[in-house]
C-alpha positions as CSV (number, residue, x, y, z in Angstrom):
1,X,0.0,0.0,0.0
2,X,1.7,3.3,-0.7
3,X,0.8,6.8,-1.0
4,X,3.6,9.5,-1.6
5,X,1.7,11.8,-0.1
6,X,0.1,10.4,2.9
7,X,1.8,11.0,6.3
8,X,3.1,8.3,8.7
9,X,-0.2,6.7,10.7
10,X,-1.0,8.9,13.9
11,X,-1.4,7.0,17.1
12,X,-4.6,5.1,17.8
13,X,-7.3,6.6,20.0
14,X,-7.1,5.4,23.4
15,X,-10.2,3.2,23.4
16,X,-13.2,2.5,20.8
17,X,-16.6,3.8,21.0
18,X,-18.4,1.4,23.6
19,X,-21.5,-0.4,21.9
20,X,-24.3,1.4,23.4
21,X,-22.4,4.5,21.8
22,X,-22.8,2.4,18.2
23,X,-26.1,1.1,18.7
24,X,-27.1,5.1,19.6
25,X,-25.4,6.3,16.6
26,X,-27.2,3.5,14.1
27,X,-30.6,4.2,15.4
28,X,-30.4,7.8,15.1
29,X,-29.3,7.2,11.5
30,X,-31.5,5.3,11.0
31,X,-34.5,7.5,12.4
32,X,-33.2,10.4,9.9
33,X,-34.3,7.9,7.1
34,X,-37.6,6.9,8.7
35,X,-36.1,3.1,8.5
36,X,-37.9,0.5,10.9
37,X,-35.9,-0.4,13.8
38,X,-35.7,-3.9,12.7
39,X,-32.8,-6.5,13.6
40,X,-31.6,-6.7,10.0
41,X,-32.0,-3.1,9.3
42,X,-29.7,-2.3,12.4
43,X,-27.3,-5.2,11.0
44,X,-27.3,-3.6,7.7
45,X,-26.8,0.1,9.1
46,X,-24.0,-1.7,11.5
47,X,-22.1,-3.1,8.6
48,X,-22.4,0.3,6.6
49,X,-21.0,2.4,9.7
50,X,-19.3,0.9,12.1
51,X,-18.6,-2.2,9.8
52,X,-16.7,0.5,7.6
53,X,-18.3,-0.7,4.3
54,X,-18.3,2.5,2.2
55,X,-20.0,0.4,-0.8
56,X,-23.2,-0.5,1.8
57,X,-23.2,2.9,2.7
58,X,-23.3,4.3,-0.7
59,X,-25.9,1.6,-2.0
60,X,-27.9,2.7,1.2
61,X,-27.7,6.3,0.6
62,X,-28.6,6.1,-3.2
63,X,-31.8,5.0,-1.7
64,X,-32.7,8.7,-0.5
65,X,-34.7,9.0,2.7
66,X,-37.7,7.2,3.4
67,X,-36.1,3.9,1.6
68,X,-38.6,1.0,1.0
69,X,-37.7,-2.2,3.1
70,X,-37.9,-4.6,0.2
71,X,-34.8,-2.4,-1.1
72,X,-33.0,-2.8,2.0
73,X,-33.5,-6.4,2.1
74,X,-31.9,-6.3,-1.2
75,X,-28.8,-4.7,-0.3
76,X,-28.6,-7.3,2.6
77,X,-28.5,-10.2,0.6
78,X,-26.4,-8.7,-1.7
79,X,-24.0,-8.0,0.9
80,X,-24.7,-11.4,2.2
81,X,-25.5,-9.8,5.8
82,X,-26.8,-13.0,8.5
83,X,-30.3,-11.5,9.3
84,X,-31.0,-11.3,5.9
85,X,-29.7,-14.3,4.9
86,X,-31.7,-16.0,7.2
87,X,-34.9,-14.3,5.8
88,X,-34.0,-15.8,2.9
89,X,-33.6,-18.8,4.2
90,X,-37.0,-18.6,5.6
91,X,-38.7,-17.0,2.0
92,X,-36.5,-20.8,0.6
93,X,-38.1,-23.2,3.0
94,X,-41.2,-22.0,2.5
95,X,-41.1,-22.2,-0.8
96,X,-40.0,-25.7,-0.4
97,X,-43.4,-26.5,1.9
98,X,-45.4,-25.3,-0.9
99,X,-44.0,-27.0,-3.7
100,X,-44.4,-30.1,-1.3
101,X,-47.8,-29.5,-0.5
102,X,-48.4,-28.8,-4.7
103,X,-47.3,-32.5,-4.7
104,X,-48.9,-33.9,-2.3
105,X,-52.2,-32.1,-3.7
106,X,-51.4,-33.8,-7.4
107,X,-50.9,-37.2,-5.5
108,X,-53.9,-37.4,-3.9
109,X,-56.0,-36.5,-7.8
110,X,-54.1,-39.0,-8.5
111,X,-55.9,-41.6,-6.1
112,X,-58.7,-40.3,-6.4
113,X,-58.5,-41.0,-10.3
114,X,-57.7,-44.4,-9.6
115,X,-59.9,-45.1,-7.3
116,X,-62.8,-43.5,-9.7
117,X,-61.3,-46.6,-12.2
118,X,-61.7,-49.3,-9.9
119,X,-65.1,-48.7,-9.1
120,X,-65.6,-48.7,-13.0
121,X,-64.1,-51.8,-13.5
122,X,-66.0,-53.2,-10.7
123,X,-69.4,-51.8,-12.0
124,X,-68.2,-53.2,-15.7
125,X,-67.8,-56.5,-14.3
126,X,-71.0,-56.8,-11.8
127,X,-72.5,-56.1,-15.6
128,X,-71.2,-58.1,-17.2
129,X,-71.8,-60.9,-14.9
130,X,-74.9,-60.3,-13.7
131,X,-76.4,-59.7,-17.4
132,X,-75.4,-62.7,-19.6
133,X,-77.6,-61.5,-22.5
134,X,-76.2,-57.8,-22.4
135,X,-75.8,-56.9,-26.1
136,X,-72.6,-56.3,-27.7
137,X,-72.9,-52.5,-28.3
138,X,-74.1,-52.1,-24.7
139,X,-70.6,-54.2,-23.9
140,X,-68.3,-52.1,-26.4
141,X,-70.0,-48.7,-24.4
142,X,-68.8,-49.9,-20.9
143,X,-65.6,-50.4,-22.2
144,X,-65.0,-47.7,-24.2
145,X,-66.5,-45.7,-20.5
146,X,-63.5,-48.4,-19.3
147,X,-61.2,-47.3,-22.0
148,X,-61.3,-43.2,-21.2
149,X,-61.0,-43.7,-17.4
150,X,-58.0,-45.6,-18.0
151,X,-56.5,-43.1,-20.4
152,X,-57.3,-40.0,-17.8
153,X,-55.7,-42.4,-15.1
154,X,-52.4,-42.5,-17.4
155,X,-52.4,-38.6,-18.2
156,X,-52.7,-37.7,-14.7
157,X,-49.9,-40.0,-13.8
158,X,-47.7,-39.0,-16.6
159,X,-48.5,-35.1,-15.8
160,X,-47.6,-36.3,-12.0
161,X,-44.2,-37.8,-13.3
162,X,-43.5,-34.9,-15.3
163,X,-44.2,-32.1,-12.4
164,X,-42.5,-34.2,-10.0
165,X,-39.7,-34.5,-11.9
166,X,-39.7,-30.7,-12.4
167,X,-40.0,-30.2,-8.3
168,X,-37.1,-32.2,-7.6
169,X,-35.3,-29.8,-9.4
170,X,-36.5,-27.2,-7.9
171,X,-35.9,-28.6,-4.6
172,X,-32.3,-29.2,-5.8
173,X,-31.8,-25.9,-6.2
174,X,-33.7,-24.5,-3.5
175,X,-31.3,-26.7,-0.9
176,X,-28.5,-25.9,-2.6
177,X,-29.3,-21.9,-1.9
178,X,-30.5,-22.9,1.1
179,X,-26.9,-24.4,2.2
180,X,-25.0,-21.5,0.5
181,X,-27.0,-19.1,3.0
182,X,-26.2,-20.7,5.7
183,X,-22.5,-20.7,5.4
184,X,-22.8,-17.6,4.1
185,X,-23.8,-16.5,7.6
186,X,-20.7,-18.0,9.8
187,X,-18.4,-16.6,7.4
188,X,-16.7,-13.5,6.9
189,X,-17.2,-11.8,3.2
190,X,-14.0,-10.2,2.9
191,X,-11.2,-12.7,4.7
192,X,-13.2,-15.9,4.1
193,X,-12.7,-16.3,7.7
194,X,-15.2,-17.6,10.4
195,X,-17.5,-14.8,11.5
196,X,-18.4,-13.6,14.9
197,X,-21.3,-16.3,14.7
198,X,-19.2,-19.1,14.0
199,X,-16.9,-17.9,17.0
200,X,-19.9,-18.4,19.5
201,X,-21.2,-21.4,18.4
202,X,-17.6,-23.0,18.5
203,X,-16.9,-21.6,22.3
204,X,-20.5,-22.7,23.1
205,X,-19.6,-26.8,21.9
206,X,-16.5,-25.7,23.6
207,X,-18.4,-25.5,27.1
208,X,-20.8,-27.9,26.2
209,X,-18.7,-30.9,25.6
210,X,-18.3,-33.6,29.0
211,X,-14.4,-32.6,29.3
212,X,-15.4,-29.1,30.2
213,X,-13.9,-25.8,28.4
214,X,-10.5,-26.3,30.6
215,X,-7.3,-26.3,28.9
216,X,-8.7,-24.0,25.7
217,X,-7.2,-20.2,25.3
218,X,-9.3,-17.0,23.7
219,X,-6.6,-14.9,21.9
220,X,-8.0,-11.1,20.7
221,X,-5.8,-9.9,18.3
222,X,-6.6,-6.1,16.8
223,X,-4.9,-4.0,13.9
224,X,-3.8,-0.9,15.4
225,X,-5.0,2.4,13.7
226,X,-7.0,0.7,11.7
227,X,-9.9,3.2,11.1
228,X,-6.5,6.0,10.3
229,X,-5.2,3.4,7.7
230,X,-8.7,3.1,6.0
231,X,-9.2,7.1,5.7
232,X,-5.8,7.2,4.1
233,X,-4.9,4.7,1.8
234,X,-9.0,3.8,1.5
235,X,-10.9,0.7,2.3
236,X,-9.4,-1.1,-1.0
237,X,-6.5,-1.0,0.7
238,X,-7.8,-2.0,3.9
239,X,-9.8,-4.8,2.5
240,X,-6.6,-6.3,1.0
241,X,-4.7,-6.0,4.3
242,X,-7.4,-7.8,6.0
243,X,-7.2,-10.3,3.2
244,X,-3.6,-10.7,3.6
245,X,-3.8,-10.9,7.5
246,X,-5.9,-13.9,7.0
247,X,-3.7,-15.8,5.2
248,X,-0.9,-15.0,7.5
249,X,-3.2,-16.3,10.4
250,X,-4.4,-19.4,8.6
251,X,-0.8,-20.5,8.4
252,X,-0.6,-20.0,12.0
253,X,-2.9,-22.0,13.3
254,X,-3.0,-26.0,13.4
255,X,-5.9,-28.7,11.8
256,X,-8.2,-28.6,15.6
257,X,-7.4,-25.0,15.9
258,X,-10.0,-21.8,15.5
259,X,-9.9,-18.6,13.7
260,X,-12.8,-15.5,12.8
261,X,-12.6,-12.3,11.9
262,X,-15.2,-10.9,14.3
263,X,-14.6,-6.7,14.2
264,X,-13.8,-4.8,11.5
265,X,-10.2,-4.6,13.1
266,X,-10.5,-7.6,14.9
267,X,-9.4,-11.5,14.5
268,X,-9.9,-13.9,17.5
269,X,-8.3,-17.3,17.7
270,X,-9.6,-20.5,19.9
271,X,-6.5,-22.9,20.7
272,X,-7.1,-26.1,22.6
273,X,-4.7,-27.8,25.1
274,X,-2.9,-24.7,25.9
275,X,-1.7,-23.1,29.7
276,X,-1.3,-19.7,29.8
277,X,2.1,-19.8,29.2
278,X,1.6,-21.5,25.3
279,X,-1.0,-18.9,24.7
280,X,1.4,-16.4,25.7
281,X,4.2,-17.9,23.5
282,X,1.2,-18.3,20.5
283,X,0.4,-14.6,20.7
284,X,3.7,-13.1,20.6
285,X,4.9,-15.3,17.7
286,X,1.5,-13.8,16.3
287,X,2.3,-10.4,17.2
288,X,5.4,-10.9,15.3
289,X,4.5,-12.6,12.5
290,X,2.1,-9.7,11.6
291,X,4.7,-6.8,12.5
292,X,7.5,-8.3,10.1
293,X,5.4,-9.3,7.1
294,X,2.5,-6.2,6.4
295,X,4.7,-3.5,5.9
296,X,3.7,-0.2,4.1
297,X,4.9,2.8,2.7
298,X,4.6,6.8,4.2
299,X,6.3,9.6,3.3
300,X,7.7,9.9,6.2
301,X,11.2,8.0,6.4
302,X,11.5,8.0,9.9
303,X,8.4,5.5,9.7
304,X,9.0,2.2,8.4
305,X,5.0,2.1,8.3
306,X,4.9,-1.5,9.8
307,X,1.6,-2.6,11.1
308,X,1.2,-3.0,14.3
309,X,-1.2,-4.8,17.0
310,X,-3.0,-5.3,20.0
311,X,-3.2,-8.9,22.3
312,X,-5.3,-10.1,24.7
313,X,-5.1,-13.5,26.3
314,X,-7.8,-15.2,28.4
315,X,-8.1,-18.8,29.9
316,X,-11.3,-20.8,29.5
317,X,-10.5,-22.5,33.2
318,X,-10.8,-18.5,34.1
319,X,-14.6,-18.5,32.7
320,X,-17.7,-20.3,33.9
321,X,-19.0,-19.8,30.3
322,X,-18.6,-18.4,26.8
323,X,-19.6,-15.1,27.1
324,X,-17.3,-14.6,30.4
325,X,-14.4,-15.9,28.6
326,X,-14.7,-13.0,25.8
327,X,-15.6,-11.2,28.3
328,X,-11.9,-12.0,29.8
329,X,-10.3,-11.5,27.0
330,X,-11.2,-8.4,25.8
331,X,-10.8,-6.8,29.0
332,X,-7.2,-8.0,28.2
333,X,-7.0,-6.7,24.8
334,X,-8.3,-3.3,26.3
335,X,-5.1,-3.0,28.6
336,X,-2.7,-3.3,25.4
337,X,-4.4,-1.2,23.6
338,X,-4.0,1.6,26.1
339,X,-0.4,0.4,27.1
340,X,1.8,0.6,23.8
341,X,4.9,-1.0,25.6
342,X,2.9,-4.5,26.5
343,X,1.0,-4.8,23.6
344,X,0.4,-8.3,24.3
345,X,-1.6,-9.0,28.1
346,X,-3.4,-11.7,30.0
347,X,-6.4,-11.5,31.7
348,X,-5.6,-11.9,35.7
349,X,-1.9,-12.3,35.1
């Protein structure tokens, strides 16, 4: 990333915008446009202001106030955003019901058509029997009444084939979206990472399995300035950072191992069968990875431009569940982020 003309990053701000200030900021946006304060509306407003998304943000704002919410919900699913993805979801299984209703409607014409055909063949036959000296146009009419039940027995069984055939296509492809949306939603559209989703329901079968959560680290890992290096070099630039940070951090972790991207800034990694001294050791080998391969360029030589970033380190034998364990963690990412010496720290150490 260079830029001739861009000065060496300025130091980061001592601590982030707590959530409630986010969630404040959103809604009042949001209330200037006279959107509804619906989950996926605030997820979509999230990922356009605080996600730093500058092509959500324009799509939103080409809207102009008052937008409809169908066009929202566009934008979501083009952006692949979870709440929206999971109304999709929804709009696909239902979709499936009805199409299995449609056949379960077209099955039961169909009995009904054979059934109608049985009873004619058993009226033909009680006829038959039962009136030896029936004459033979009176025969030849019973069958040919035999003849057309028979044929609109076949056609609705052929049109059955054919529609079903035709559904189990559709189906096909309905699953298919179906499971596309829903890995859509535990992953990360820029880094191809695990999102923030995928995080909790891995530290959740974390805690839930008979061993317990002991002997499993949280490591927090933010990019330093990051919000600076976006306004500078752009979020093109950014992107690709983030982009090359994840493949730097996939090569660092091992097959049972866990990594998401679950901030705009933000990476967290899950190791298992570690003490606080191997997470330690994992983090600063982390820290160091990052800080001697993503370099960049300033125009100011005294500034090698190197990337820098924040650590915190919690225990899962610290936390009675998964939410105190992040909990932990980022209280120990807070502390290097305000202490630029010890930019690595664990919680309660």
């Amino acid at each position: 990333m260079q830029n001739a003309s861009a000065n060496a990053l300025v130091p980061r701000e001592a601590a982030r915008p707590s959530p409630a200030a986010d969630i404040q900021r959103i809604a009042q946006h949001m209330a200037r446009l006279n959107v509804a304060a619906l989950p996926r509306n605030y997820e979509l407003f999230h990922e356009a202001i605080i996600g730093l998304n500058p092509g959500l943000a324009q799509d939103i704002a080409a809207l102009g106030p008052q937008p409809q919410q169908a066009m929202l919900d566009e934008l979501g699913l083009k952006y692949r955003l979870v709440g929206h993805c999971g109304l999709a979801g929804e709009t696909s299984r239902n979709e499936a019901s009805r199409m299995l209703r449609d056949v379960a409607e077209r099955l039961a014409e169909d009995l009904r058509h054979k059934d109608a055909f049985a009873r004619a063949c058993g009226t033909i036959l009680k006829s038959v029997s039962g009136h030896e000296d029936q004459s033979l146009a009176a025969f030849i009419s019973e069958l040919d009444y035999l003849s057309a039940s028979l044929a609109t027995v076949l056609s609705a069984e052929m049109e059955t084939a054919a529609r079903l055939q035709e559904d189990i296509k559709a189906l096909e492809v309905l699953e298919r979206g179906i499971s596309a949306m829903q890995s859509a939603a535990v992953a990360d559209k820029i880094t191809g990472l695990a999102n923030r989703i995928a995080l909790n329901r891995t530290m959740a079968e974390l805690y839930e399995r008979e061993e317990g959560a002991a002997g499993s680290a949280l490591i927090m890992v933010d990019i330093d300035n990051f919000a600076d290096l976006n306004g500078r070099y752009g979020t093109q630039a950014g992107n690709k950072l983030l982009k090359k940070l994840a493949s730097l951090f996939r090569k660092s972790i091992k097959k049972n191992d866990f990594v998401a991207r679950t901030e705009a800034d933000e990476f967290a990694f899950l190791f298992s069968n570690v003490g606080m001294q191997d997470a330690m050791a994992i983090a600063e080998r982390l820290r160091t990875s990052v800080e001697d391969n993503l370099v960049f360029s300033t125009s100011d030589t005294s500034d090698p431009g190197r990337l820098t970033v924040s650590i915190g380190v919690a225990l899962s034998a610290d936390a009675a569940s998964p939410g105190q364990l992040q909990a932990n963690a980022r209280v120990a990412l807070l502390a290097a982020q305000s202490n630029r010496r010890l930019p690595v720290q664990a919680f309660g150490r």
